[in-house]
VEXMI-720442 format. One record per residue (C-alpha): residue in one letter; x, y, z. Coordinates in steps of 0.25 Angstrom, whole numbers, padded with zeros to 4 digits, always signed. Layout:
<sites>
aXYZ ...
</sites>
This chain:
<sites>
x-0115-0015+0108 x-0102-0019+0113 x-0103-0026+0127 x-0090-0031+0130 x-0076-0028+0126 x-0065-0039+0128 x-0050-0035+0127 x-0039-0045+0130 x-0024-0043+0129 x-0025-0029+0119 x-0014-0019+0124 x-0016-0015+0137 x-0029-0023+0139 x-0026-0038+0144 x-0040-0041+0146 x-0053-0031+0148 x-0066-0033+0144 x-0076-0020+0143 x-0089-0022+0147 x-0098-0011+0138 x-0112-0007+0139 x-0124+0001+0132 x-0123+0015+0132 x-0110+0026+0134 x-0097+0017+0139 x-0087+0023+0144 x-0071+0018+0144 x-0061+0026+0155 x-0048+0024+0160 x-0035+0032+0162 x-0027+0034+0149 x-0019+0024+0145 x-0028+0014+0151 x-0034+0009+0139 x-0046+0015+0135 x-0042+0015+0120 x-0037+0000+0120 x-0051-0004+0122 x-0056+0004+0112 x-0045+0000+0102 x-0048-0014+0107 x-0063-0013+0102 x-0057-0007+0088 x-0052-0020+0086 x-0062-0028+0086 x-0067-0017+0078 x-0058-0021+0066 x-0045-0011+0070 x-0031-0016+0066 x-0023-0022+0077 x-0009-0025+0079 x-0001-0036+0089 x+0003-0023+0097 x-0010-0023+0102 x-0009-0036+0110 x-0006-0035+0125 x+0010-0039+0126 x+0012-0053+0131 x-0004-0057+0124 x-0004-0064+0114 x-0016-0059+0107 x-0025-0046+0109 x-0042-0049+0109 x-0054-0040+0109 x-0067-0043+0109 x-0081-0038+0108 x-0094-0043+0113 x-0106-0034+0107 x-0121-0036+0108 x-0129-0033+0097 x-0143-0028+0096 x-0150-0025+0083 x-0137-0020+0075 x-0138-0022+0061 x-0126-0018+0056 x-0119-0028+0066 x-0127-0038+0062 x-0124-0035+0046 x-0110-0035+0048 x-0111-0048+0057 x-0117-0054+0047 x-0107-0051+0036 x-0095-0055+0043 x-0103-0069+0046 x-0105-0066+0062 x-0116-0071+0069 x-0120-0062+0081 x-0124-0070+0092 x-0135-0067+0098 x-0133-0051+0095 x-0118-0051+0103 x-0106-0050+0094 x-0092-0054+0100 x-0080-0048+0090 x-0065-0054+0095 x-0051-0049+0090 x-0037-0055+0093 x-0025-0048+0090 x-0012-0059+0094 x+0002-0054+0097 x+0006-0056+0082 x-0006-0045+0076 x-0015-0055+0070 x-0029-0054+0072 x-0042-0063+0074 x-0058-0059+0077 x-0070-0067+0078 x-0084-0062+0079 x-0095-0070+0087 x-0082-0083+0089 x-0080-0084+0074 x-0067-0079+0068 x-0070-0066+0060 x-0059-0055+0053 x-0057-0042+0057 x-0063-0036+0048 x-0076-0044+0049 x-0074-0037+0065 x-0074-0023+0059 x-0085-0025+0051 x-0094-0029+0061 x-0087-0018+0072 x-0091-0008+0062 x-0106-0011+0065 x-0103-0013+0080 x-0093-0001+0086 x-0092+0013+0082 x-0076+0015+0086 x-0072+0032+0088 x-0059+0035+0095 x-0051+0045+0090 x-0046+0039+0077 x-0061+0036+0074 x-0064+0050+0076 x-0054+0055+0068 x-0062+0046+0058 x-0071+0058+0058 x-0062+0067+0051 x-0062+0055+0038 x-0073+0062+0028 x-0079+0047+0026 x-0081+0047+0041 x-0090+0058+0041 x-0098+0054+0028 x-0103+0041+0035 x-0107+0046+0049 x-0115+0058+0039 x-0122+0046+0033 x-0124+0038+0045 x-0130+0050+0050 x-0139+0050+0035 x-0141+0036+0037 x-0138+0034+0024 x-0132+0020+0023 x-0141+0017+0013 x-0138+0028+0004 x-0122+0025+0007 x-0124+0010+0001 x-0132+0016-0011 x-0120+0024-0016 x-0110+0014-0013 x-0118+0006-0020 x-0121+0015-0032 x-0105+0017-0030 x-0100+0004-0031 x-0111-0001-0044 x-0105+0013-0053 x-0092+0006-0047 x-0093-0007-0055 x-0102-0001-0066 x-0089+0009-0069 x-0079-0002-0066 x-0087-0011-0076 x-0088+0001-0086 x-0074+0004-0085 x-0071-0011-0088 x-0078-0011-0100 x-0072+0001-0106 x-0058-0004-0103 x-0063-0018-0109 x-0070-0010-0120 x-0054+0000-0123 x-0048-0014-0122 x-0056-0022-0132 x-0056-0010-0141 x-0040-0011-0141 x-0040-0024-0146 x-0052-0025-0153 x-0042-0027-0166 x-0034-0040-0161 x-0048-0045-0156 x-0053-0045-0168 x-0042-0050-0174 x-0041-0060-0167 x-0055-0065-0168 x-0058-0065-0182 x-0042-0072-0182 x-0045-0084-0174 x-0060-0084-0180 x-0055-0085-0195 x-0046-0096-0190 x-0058-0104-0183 x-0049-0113-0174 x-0056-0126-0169 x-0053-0133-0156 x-0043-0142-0158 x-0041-0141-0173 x-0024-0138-0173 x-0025-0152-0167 x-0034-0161-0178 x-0025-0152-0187 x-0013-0157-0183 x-0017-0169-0183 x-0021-0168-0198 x-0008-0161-0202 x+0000-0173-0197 x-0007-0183-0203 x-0007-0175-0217 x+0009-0174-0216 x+0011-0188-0214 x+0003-0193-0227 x+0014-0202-0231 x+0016-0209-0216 x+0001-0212-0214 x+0001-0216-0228 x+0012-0226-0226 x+0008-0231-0213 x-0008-0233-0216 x-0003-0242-0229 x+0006-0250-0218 x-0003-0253-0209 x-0013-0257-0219 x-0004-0267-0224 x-0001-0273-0208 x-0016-0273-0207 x-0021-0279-0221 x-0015-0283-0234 x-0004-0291-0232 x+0001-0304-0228 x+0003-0303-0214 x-0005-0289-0211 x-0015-0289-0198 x-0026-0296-0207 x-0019-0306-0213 x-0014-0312-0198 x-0028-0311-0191 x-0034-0319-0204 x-0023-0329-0202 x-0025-0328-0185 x-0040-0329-0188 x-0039-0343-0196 x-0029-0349-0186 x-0040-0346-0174 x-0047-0353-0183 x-0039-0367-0183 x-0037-0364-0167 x-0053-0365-0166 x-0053-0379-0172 x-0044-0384-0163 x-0048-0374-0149 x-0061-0368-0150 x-0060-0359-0137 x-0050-0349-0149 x-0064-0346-0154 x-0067-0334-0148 x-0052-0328-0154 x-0059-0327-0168 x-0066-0316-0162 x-0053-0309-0157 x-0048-0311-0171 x-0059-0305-0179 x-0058-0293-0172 x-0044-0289-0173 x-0045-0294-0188 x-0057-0283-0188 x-0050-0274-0182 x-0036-0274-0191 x-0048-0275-0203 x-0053-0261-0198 x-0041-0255-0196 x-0036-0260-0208 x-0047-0251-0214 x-0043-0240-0206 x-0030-0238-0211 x-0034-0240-0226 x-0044-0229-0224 x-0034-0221-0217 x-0023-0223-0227 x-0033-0219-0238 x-0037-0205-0234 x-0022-0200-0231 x-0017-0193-0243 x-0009-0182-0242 x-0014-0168-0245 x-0004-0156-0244 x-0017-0147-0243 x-0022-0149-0232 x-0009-0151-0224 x-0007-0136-0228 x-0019-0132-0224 x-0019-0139-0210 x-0007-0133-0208 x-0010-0119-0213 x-0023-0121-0201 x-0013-0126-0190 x-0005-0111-0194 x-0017-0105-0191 x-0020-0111-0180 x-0007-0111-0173 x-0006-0095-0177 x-0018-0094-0167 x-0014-0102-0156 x-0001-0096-0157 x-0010-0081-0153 x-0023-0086-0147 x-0016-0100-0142 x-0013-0107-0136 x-0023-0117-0140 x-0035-0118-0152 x-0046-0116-0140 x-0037-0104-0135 x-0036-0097-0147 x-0052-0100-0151 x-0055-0094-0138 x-0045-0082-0140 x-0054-0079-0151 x-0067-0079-0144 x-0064-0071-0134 x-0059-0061-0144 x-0071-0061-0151 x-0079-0059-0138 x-0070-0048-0135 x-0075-0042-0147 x-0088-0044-0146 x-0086-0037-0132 x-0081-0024-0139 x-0094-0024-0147 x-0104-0025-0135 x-0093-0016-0126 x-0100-0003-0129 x-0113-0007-0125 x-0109-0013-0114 x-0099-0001-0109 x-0113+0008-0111 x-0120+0000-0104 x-0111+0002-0091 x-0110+0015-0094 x-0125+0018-0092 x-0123+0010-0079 x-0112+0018-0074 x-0121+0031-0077 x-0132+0025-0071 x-0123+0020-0057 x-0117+0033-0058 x-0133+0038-0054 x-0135+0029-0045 x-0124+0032-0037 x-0126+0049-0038 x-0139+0045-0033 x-0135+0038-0022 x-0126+0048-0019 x-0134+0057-0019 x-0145+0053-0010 x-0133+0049+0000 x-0128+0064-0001 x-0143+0067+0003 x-0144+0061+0014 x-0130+0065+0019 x-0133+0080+0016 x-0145+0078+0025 x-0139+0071+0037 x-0125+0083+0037 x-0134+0092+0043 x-0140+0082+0052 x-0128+0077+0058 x-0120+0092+0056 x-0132+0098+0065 x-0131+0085+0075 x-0117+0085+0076 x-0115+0100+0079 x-0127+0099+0089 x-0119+0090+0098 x-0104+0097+0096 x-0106+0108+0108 x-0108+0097+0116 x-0095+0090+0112 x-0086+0100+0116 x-0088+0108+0103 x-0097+0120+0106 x-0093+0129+0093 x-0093+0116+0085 x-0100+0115+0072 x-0102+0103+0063 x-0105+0100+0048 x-0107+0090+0038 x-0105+0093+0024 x-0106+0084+0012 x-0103+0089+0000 x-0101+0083-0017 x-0087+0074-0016 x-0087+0075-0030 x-0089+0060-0033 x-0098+0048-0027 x-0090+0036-0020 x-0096+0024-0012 x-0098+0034-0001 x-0106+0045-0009 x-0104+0059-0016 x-0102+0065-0004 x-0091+0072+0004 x-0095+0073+0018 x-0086+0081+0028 x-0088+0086+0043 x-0087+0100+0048 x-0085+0106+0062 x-0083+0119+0066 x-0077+0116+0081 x-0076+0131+0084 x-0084+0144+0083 x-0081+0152+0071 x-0073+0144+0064 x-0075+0137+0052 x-0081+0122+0051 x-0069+0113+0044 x-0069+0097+0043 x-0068+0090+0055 x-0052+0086+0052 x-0047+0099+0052 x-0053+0104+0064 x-0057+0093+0074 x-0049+0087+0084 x-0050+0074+0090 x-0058+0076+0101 x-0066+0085+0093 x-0067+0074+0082 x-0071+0063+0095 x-0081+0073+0098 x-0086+0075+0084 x-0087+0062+0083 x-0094+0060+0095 x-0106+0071+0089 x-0107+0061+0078 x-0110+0050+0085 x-0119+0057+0093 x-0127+0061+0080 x-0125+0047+0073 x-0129+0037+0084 x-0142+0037+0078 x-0138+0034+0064 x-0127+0024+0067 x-0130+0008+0074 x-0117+0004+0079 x-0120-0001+0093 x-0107+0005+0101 x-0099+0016+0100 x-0084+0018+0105 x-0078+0032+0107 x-0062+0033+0111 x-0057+0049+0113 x-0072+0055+0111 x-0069+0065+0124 x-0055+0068+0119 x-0053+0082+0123 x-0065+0085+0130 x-0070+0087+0144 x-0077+0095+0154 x-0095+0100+0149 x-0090+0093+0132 x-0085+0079+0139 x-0100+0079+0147 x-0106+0082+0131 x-0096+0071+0124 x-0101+0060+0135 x-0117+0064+0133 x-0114+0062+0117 x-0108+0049+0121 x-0119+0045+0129 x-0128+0050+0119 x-0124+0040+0111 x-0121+0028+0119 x-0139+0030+0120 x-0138+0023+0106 x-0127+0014+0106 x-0116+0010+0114 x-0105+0019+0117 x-0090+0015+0122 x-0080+0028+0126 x-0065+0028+0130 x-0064+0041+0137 x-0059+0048+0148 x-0070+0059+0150 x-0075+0058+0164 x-0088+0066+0159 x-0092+0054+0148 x-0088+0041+0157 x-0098+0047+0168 x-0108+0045+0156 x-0106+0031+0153 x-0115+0021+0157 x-0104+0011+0157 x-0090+0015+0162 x-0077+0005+0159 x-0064+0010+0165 x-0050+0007+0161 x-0038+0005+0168 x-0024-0001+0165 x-0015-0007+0175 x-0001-0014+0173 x-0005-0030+0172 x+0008-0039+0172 x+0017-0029+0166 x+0008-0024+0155 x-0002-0009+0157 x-0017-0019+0156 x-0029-0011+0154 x-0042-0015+0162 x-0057-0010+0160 x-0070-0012+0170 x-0081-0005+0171 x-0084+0006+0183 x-0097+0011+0190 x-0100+0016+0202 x-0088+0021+0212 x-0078+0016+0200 x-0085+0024+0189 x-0084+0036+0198 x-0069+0034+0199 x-0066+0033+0185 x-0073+0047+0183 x-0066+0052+0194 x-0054+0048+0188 x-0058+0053+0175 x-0060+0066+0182 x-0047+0068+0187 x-0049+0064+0201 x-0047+0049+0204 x-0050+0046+0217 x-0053+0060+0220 x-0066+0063+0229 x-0070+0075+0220 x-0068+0067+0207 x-0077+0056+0212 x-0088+0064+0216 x-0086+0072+0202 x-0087+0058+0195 x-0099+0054+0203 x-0105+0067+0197 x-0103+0065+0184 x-0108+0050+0183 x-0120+0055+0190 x-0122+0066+0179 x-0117+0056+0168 x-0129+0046+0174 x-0140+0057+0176 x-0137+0062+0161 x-0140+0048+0155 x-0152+0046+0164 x-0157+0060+0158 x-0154+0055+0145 
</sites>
């Protein structure tokens, strides 16, 4: 339930706070005052767009906000939940800014929010109907779900769209496939020969490399030849070579240790470097004996470096990028072989979503078949009341041809306003305050089906008065026995029904028209009905108001 509305520099409002109640709420005031302000105020912490036009000139920022308590409202308590809001004990307080340059800011409970994540949660909170929501009447997916709140088929509702959304993904997968299956089969050719192309050639991880390294050597025979032969001939084998001078140094340590024996330990250093010069003396014999030239193989090496540079020129640019070209074009061919089973496969599951989702179409059109009669018969029951005596009301639903998210049904409302003439949709006969009204009717029908805890109705007595405003007002307080009800009117008939009555005036406050709201009773409730009636301070209006209070208060006493 919404207890208080705050409203702070939004228009002509500089600073009001509403004060609301259980039960039927009325809002009155001369036109102009700023009824509707309110009202738009409460759509903005309901997730409406706003605009900087919107804050009070000379403010720098608009803010609404919103106290509600809560009692045992699921649906609040999901949404709450989803958007990460902890409700304190049951109270719920939703805040909105809107500064001079049209940026926005919300918070829910003190902790910052979007306003999106306010929408969310106002959509479990407030049911809004002022005349652009009750031209949403008119919209053919307006009427399908207030049919299937009525059916209470929520349940059913989530089972198609969920039937709806797996044939979705099964035909999106299928189709995938297919396109995958078309595209493979294209180039199936250059697949293969590619595969059997980079197979046959059987190239190894770094083999260009160790290749070129071997044609090199091969090409330059002659060089390593000569050069192997020199530095054998520095090393050993001459007079004067490496050999040769570490003898000689060896047997000169020698004489120096008869004379000094702390040289000693330099016969160790000496024996090592003349093992070391032996070893690599031996290297470079060995080495110089296995080169010999041999023209074969260097053509051969060569002819493999063709080969493989031919491939990294088309696969490259690298050995492991052409070996890995060739995988994947094997797997892709081994994809063609298993894509027909696998496009069966899907196939089977489509045919068998696609059964899934007529059934739970079906059982959803059951139950929507059953409740059209219910809520036709409710509905037209209440019409005479309303102002529309010759009024008849309809629901048909009928094949739309193709299953959506939503079901296989069309459902579309007739009325029939007038006796003897046909019954039409609702947007080709009903005017608005015949719409407001209708919609009333359906509210009246549905409050036992729906759980939002308040209800706000703008422009519901448009065009009414007289014996039909005394019928709008009992429908209204019908209602409000369920759940909280807000109305912005300016019938005198439905605010002597109210249990709690807020009065709006506007008076100029430096400069600038400034709205201002309090609530009436006693001796100033009377004066608001008699001005509602005509007659402000008028003797006869008064006595008139005093009347109808006392009329409205007995009727909910009876009730």
């Amino acid at each position: 339930m919404l207890t208080e509305l705050r409203v702070r520099d939004l228009a002509v409002i500089s600073d009001v706070t509403l004060k609301l109640r259980p039960g039927l709420n009325v809002l009155t005031g001369e036109t102009g005052a700023g009824k509707s302000m309110l009202v738009d105020a409460l759509a903005l912490l309901l997730g409406e767009r706003a605009s900087a036009d919107l804050v009070r000139p000379g403010a720098a920022r608009a803010v609404v906000e919103a106290v509600f308590e809560l009692t045992e409202v699921p649906a609040v308590e999901r949404a709450a939940a989803e958007a990460g809001v902890e409700l304190e004990e049951g109270r719920l307080v939703v805040r909105r800014e809107i500064n001079a340059e049209g940026k926005n800011r919300a918070w829910a409970n003190g902790s910052p929010t979007t306003v999106g994540t306010l929408a969310r949660l106002g959509r479990s909170l407030v049911d809004l109907h002022g005349q652009h929501e009750a031209q949403s009447l008119l919209e053919p997916a307006e009427q399908r779900d207030m049919l299937d709140a009525l059916a209470d088929a929520a349940a059913e509702r989530a089972a198609v769209a969920r039937a709806y959304t797996e044939l979705a993904e099964v035909r999106e997968a299928e189709r995938r496939l297919a396109q995958q299956l078309e595209d493979l089969r294209r180039r199936a050719d250059y697949l293969r020969h590619v595969a059997q192309e980079i197979e046959a050639a059987d190239p190894k991880v770094g083999e260009d490399e160790q290749l070129a390294i071997e044609a090199k050597r091969l090409g330059n025979v002659e060089e390593l030849t000569r050069m192997a032969a020199q530095l054998v001939g520095l090393l050993d084998g001459e007079e004067g070579a490496v050999l040769d001078l570490l003898a000689r140094a060896s047997r000169t340590v020698e004489h120096l240790e008869r004379l000094d024996p702390a040289v000693a330990r330099w016969h160790e250093l000496i024996d090592q470097a003349y093992a070391g010069a032996e070893e690599l003396a031996r290297a470079v014999r060995s080495y110089a004996a296995g080169i010999e030239m041999d023209p074969g193989r260097l053509e051969q090496i060569e002819r493999r470096r063709d080969v493989l540079y031919r491939l990294m020129q088309k696969y490259g640019p690298a050995i492991q990028d052409v070996i890995r070209f060739g995988e994947e074009a094997s797997r892709e061919l081994a994809r063609l072989d298993t894509a027909d089973d696998d496009l069966k496969e899907l196939t089977a599951r489509r045919v068998k979503a696609e059964a899934a989702l007529e059934a739970a179409a079906k059982a959803l059109s059951a139950k929507r078949q059953l409740a059209a009669r219910r809520l036709a018969r409710a509905v037209e029951d209440l019409l005479p009341g309303l102002g529309l005596p010759g009024g008849r009301f309809a629901v048909r639903v009928e094949p739309a041809g193709r299953i959506t998210s939503a079901g296989a049904d069309d459902v579309v409302f007739l009325v029939q306003l007038n006796v003897g003439l046909q019954a039409r949709e609702l947007a080709q006969v009903a005017s608005g305050g015949e719409l407001s009204r209708l919609m009333l009717a359906l509210k009246v029908v549905l409050a036992r089906h729906d759980r939002l805890p308040t209800l706000v109705f703008d422009e519901v007595d448009q065009g009414i008065g007289g014996e039909v405003a005394i019928q709008v007002a009992e429908a209204l307080r019908q209602v409000a026995q369920s759940r909280q009800v807000l109305v912005i009117t300016h019938l005198p008939q439905i605010a002597a029904r109210a249990e709690h009555h807020l009065v709006v005036t506007k008076q100029p406050k430096g400069g600038i028209a400034t709205a201002d709201v309090q609530v009436v009773s006693g001796e100033q409730r009377v004066e608001e009905i008699a001005r509602m009636l005509g007659g402000a301070g008028d003797p006869v209006a008064r006595r008139h108001a005093r009347e109808m209070l006392k009329r409205g208060a007995v009727g909910a006493e009876a009730r």
